[in-house]
N, C-alpha and C positions, 0 to 999 in steps of 0.2 A: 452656510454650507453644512449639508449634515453629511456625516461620514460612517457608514456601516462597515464591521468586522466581525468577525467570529470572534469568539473566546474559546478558549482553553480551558472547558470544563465539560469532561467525561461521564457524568455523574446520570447514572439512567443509559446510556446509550450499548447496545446491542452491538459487537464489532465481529468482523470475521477476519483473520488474517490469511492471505492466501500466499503459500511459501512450497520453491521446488525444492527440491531432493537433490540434483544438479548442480555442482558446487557448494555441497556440503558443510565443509567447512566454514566456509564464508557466511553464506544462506541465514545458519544458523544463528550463528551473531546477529546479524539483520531482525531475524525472529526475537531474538532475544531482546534486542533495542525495541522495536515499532510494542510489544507487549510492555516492556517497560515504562514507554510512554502512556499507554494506555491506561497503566496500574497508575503514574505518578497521577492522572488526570483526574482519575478519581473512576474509571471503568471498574466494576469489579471484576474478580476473576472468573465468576460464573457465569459471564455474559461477554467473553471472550473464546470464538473458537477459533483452533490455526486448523489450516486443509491443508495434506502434502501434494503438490502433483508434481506429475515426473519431472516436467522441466520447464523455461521459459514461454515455449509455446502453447503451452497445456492450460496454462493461468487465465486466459481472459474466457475460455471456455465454463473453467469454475467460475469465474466470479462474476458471468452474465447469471449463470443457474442459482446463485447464489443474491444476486440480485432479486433477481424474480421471486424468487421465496418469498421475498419480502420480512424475511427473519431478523435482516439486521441492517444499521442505521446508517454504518460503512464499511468499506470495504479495505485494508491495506493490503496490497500488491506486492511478493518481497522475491528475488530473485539474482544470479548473477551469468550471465554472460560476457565472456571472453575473445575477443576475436582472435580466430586462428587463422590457417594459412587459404581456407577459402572463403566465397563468400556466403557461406552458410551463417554467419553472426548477423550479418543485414536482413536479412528474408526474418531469423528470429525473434530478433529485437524492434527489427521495425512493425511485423505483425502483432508482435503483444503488445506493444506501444499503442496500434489502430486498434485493436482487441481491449483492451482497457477503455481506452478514449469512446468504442463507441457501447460500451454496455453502461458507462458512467453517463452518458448521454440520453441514451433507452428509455433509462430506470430513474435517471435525477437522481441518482446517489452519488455520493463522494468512495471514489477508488482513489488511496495514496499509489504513485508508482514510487515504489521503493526498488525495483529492480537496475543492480547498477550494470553498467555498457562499460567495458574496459578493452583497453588494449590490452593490457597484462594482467598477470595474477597479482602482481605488485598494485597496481593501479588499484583493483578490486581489493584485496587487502587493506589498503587506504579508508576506503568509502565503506568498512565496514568494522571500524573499530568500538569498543567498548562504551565510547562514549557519546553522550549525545552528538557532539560538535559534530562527528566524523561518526556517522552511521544513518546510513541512507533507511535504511528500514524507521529508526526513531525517527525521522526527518518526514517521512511518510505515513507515518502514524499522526504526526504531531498537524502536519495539514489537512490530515483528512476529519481528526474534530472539528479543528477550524472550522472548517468546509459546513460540513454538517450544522453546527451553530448560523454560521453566513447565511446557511439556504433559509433555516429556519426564522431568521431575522427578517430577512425577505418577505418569505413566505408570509410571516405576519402583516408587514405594511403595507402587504398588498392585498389582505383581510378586513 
């Protein structure tokens, strides 16, 4: 049985981090982790760029255009959405969810979603803490090398 996986080596690869503005605080953190992952992998810093867009919905917009560039190798997704009291959180989350899914599809790039879906602020504060374990943004950083190594794995055996 042979078993293909990615690794966890950043070295050479082209990243774009795409991060809203829209829960700020949170957000931020998330950037902070998915770039940290990227540094520990061995990305350099010159070959990392973060886009701000305004908000969840705005994201798979950038990182279809961002695709297509063909400038970089992956793509991480970083985001937070909060349900509030209507259903405005479903319509958002679920189109950037389909909006990620199908520009990653398009283009055969790796988008991490690192955007986290909470009931509360609490919940979101959770999924975005300092450290790896608990921080969806590193978490999405950290599979979308993966990824990227995977394809290229692939990509060769079937070379």
């Amino acid at each position: 049985m042979q078993t293909i996986q990615g690794e966890f080596d950043g070295q050479g690869l082209r990243m774009a981090v795409v991060a809203t503005r829209w829960n700020d605080e949170i957000v931020d953190r998330l950037v902070e982790g998915a770039v940290d992952v990227l540094t520990d992998c061995g990305v350099d810093d010159d070959d990392v760029v973060v886009v701000k867009v305004p908000g969840a919905f705005e994201i798979p917009l950038v990182v279809d255009r961002l695709a297509e560039s063909g400038d970089y190798d992956g793509i991480v997704a970083v985001g937070c959405v909060i349900r509030g009291d209507t259903p405005h959180f479903d319509y958002v989350a679920g189109e950037c969810a389909k909006g990620l899914t199908a520009a990653m599809l398009e283009y055969g790039l790796p988008v991490g979603f690192g955007v986290i879906t909470a009931d509360t602020a609490e919940q979101a504060d959770a999924r975005a803490q300092p450290d790896e374990d608990h921080n969806k943004g590193a978490e999405a950083a950290s599979a979308t090398v993966e990824m990227i190594n995977l394809l290229r794995q692939i990509d060769a055996e079937d070379a």
